[in-house]
Backbone as JSON, one array per atom type, in Angstrom:
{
  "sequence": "XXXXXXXXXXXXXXXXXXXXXXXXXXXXXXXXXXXXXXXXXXXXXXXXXXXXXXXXXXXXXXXXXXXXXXXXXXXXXXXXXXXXXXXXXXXXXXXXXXXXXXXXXXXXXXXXXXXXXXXXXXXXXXXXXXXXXXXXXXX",
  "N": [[33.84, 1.26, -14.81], [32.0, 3.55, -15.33], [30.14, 2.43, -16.61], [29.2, 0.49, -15.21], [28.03, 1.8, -13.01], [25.43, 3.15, -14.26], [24.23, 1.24, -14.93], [23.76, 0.05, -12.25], [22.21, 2.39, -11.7], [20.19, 2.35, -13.14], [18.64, 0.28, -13.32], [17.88, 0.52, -10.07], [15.98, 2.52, -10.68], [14.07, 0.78, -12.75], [13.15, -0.68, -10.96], [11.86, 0.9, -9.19], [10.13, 2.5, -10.67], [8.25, -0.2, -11.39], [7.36, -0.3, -8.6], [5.55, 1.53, -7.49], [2.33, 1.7, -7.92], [-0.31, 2.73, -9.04], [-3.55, 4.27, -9.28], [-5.97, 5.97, -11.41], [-8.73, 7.93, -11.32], [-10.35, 10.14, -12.62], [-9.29, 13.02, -11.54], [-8.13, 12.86, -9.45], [-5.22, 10.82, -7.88], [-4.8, 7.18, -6.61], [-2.97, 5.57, -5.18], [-0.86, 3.14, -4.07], [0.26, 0.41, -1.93], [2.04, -2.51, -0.94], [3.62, -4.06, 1.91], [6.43, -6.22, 3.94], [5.79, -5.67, 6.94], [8.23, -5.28, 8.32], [10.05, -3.61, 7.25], [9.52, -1.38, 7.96], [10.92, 0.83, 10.79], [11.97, 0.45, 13.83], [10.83, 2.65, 15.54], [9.05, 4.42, 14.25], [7.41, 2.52, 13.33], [5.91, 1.74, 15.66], [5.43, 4.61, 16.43], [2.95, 5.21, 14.82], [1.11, 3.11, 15.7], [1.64, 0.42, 14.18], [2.75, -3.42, 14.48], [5.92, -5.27, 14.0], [7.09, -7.61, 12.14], [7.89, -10.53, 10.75], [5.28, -12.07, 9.8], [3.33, -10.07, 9.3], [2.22, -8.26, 7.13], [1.83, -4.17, 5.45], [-0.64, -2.49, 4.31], [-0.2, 0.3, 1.93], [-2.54, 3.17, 1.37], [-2.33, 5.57, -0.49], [-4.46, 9.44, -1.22], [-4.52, 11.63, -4.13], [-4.69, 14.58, -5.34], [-4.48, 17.19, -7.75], [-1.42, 17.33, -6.57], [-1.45, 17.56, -4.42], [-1.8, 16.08, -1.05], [-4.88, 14.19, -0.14], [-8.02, 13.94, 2.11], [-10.16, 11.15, 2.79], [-12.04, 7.94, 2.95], [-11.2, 4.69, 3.25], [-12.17, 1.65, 2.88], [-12.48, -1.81, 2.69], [-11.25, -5.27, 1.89], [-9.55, -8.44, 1.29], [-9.07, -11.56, -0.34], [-8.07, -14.71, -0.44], [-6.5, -17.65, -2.5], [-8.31, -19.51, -2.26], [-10.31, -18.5, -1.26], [-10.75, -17.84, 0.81], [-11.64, -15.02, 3.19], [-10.61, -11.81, 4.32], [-11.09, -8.76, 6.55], [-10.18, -5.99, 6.2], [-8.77, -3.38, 8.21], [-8.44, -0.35, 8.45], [-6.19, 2.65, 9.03], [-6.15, 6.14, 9.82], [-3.36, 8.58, 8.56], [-2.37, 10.96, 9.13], [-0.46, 13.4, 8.23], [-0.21, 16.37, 7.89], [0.45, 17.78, 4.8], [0.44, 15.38, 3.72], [-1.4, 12.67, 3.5], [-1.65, 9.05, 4.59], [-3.68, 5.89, 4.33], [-3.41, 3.6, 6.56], [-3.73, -0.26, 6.83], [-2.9, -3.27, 8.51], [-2.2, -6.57, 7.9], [-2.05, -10.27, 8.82], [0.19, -12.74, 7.28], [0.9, -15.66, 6.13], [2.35, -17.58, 4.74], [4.08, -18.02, 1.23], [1.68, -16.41, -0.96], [-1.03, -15.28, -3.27], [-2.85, -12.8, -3.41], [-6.07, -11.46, -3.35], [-7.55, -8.18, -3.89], [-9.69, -6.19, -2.65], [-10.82, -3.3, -3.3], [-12.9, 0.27, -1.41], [-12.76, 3.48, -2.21], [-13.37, 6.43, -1.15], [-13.67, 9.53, -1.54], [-12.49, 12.98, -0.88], [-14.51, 14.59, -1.54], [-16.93, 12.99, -1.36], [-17.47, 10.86, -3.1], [-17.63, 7.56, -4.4], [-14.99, 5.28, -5.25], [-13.87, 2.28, -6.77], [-11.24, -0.43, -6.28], [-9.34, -2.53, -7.49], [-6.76, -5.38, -7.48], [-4.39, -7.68, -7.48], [-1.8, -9.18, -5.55], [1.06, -10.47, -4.64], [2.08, -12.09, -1.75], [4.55, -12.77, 0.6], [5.98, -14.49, 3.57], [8.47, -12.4, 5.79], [12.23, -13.48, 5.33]],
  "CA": [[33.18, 1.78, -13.62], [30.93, 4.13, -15.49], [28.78, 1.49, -16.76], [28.4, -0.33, -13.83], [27.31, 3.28, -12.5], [24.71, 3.49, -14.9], [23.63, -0.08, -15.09], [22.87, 0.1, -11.21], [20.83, 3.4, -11.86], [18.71, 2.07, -14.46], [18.03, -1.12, -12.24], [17.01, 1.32, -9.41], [15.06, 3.31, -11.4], [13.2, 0.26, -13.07], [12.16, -1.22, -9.4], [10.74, 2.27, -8.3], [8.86, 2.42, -11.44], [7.67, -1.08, -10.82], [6.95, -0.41, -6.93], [4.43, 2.26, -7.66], [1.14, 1.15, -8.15], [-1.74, 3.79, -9.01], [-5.09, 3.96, -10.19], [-6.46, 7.09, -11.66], [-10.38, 8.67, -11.42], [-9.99, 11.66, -13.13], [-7.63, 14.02, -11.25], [-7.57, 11.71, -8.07], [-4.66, 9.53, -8.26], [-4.9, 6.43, -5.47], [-1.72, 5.01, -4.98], [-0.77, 1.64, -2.63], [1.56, -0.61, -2.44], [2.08, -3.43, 0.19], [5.22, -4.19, 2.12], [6.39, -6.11, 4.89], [5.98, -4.25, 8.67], [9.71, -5.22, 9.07], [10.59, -2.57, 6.52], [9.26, 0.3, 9.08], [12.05, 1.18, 11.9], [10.66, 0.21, 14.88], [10.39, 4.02, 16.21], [8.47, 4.41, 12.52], [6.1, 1.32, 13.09], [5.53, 2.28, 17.47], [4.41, 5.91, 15.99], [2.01, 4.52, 13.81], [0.59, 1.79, 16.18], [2.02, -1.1, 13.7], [3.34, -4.5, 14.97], [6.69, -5.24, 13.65], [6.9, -8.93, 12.37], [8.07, -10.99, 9.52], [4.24, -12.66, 9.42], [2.84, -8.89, 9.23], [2.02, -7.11, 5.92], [1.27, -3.16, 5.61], [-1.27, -2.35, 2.72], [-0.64, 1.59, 2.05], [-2.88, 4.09, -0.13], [-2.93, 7.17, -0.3], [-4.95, 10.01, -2.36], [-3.53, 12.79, -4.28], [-5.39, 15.81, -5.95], [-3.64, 18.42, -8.15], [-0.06, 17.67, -6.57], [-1.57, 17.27, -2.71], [-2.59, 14.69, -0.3], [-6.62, 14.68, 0.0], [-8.89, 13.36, 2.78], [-11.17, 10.82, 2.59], [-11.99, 7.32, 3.78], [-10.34, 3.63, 2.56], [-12.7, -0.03, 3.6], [-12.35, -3.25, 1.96], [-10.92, -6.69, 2.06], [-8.85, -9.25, 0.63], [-9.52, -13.14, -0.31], [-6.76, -15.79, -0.83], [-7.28, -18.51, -3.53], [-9.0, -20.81, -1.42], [-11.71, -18.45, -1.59], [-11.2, -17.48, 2.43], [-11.57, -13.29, 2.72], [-10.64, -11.25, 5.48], [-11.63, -7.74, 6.33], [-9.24, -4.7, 6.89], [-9.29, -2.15, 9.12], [-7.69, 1.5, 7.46], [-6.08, 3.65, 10.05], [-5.66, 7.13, 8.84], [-2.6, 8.87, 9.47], [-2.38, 12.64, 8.9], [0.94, 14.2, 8.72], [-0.54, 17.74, 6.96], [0.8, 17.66, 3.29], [0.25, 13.24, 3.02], [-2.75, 11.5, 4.17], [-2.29, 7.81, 4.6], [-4.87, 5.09, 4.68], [-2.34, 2.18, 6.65], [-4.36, -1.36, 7.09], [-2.36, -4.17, 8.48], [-2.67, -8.15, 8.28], [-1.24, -11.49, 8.67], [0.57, -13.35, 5.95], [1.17, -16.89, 7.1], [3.05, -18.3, 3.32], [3.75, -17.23, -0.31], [0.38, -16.49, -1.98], [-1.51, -14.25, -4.05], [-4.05, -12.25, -2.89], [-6.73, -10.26, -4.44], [-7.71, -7.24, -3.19], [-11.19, -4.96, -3.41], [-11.13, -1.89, -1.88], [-13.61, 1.05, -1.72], [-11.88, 4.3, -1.97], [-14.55, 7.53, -0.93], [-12.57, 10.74, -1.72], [-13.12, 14.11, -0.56], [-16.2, 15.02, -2.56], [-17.63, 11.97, -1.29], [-17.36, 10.06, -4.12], [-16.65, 6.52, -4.06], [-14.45, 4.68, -6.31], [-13.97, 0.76, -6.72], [-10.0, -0.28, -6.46], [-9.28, -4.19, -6.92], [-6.14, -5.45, -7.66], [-3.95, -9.08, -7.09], [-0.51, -8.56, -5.05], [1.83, -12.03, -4.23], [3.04, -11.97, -0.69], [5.31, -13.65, 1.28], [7.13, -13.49, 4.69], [10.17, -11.87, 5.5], [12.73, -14.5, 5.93]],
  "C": [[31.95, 2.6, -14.0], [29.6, 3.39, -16.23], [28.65, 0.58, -16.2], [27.9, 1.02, -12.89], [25.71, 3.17, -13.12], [23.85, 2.19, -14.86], [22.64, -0.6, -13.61], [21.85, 1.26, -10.91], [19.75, 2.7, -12.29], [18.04, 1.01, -13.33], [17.27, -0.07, -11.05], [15.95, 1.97, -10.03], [13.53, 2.31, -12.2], [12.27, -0.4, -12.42], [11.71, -0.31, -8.9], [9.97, 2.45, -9.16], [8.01, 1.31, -11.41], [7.05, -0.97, -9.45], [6.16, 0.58, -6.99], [2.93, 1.7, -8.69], [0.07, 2.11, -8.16], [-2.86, 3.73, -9.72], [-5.95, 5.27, -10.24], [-7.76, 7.5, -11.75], [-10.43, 9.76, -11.57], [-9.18, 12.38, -12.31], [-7.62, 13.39, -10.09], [-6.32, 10.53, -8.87], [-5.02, 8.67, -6.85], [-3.6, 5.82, -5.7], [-1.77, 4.18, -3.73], [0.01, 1.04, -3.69], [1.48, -1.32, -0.47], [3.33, -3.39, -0.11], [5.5, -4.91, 3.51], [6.68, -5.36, 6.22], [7.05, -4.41, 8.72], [10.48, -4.32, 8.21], [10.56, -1.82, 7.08], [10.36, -0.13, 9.94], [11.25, 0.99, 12.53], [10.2, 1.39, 15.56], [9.13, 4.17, 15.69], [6.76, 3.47, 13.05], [5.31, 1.76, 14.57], [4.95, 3.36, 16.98], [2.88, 5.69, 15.15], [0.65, 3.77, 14.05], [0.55, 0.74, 15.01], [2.94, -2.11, 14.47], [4.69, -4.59, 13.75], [6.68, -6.62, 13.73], [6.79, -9.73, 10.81], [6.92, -11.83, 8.74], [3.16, -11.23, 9.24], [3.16, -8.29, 8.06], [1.53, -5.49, 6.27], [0.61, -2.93, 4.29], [-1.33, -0.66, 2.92], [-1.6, 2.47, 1.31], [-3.05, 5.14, 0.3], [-3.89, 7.95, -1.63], [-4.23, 11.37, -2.26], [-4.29, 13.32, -5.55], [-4.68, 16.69, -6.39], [-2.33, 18.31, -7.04], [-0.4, 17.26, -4.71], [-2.38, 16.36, -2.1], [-4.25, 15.1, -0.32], [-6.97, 13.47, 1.44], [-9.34, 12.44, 2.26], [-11.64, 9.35, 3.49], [-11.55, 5.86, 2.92], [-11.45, 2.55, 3.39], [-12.15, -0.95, 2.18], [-11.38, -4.39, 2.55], [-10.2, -7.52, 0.81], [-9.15, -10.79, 0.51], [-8.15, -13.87, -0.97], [-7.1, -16.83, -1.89], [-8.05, -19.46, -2.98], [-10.55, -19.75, -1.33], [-11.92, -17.95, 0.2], [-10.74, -15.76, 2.4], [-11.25, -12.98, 3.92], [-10.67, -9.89, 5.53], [-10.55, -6.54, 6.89], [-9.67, -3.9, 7.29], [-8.29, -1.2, 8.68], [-7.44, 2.27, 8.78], [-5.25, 4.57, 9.73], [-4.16, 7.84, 9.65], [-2.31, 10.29, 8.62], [-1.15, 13.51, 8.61], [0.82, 15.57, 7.4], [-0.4, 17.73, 5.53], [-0.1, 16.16, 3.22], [-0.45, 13.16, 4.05], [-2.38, 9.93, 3.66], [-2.95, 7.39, 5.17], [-3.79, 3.59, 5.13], [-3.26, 0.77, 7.37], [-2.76, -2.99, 7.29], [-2.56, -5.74, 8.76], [-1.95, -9.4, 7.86], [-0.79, -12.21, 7.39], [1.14, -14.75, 6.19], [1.91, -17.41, 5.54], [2.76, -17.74, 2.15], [2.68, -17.47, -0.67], [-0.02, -15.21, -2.55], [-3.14, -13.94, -3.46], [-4.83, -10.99, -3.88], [-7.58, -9.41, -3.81], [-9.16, -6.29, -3.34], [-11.18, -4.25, -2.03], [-12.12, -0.91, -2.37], [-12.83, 2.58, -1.18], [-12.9, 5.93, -1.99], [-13.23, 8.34, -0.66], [-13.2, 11.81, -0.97], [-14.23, 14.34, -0.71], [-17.17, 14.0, -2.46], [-17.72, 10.69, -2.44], [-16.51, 8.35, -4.06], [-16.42, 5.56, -5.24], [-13.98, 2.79, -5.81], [-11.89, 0.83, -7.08], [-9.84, -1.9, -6.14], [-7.86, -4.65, -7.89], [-5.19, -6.95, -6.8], [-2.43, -8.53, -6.66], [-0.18, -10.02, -4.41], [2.39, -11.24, -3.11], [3.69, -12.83, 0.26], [6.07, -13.28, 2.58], [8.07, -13.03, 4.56], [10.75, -13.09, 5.84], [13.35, -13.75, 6.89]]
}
């Protein structure tokens, strides 16, 4: 029993280190991670203004300065391998301590998508953030 205790830690522990995704610019971290909308509760997703829907992705990022959320502003877009792009819209969401940047958009079949975002921090400063993420519906 105690190493099937331990065996399902580690496994947790190695998919939350996997499920964090960050990208550092000197003491800014940016952090995101995509997920489908049917992960939010629907109270969760209604607060938010997200659609709830197994063809609905959420792309999150946030920024984080010495230990606390920061301001700033999130654009960019995504292209599929075919070479067709589409443009996200970032809608900030404030909750005092954490600032997210939540952009949501259709996912019609498994593919890989590649991502370029522009990430303007507090201080104005704007940083380049591009990165490939496979997604698929919910079944």
């Amino acid at each position: 029993m105690r190493y099937l205790l331990i065996v399902c830690i580690s496994f947790f522990m190695a998919f939350a280190a996997q499920a964090e995704r960050k990208q550092s610019y000197g003491a800014l971290d940016v952090h995101y991670n995509i997920f489908n909308s049917t992960f939010l509760q629907p109270d969760t997703a209604s607060a938010v203004g997200l659609n709830r829907s197994k063809n609905q992705a959420v792309l999150n990022v946030s920024m984080v300065k010495n230990a606390k959320g920061q301001k700033g502003a999130v654009t960019g877009s995504f292209q599929n391998l075919l070479g067709q792009s589409e443009t996200l819209t970032f809608k900030e969401i404030d909750e005092g301590d954490a600032v997210y940047y939540l952009a949501q958009f259709a996912i019609t079949g498994q593919e890989i998508l590649r991502f370029d975002l522009r990430v303007t921090d507090a201080e104005g400063q704007v940083h380049s953030l591009k990165f490939n993420q496979e997604v698929f519906p919910d079944l």
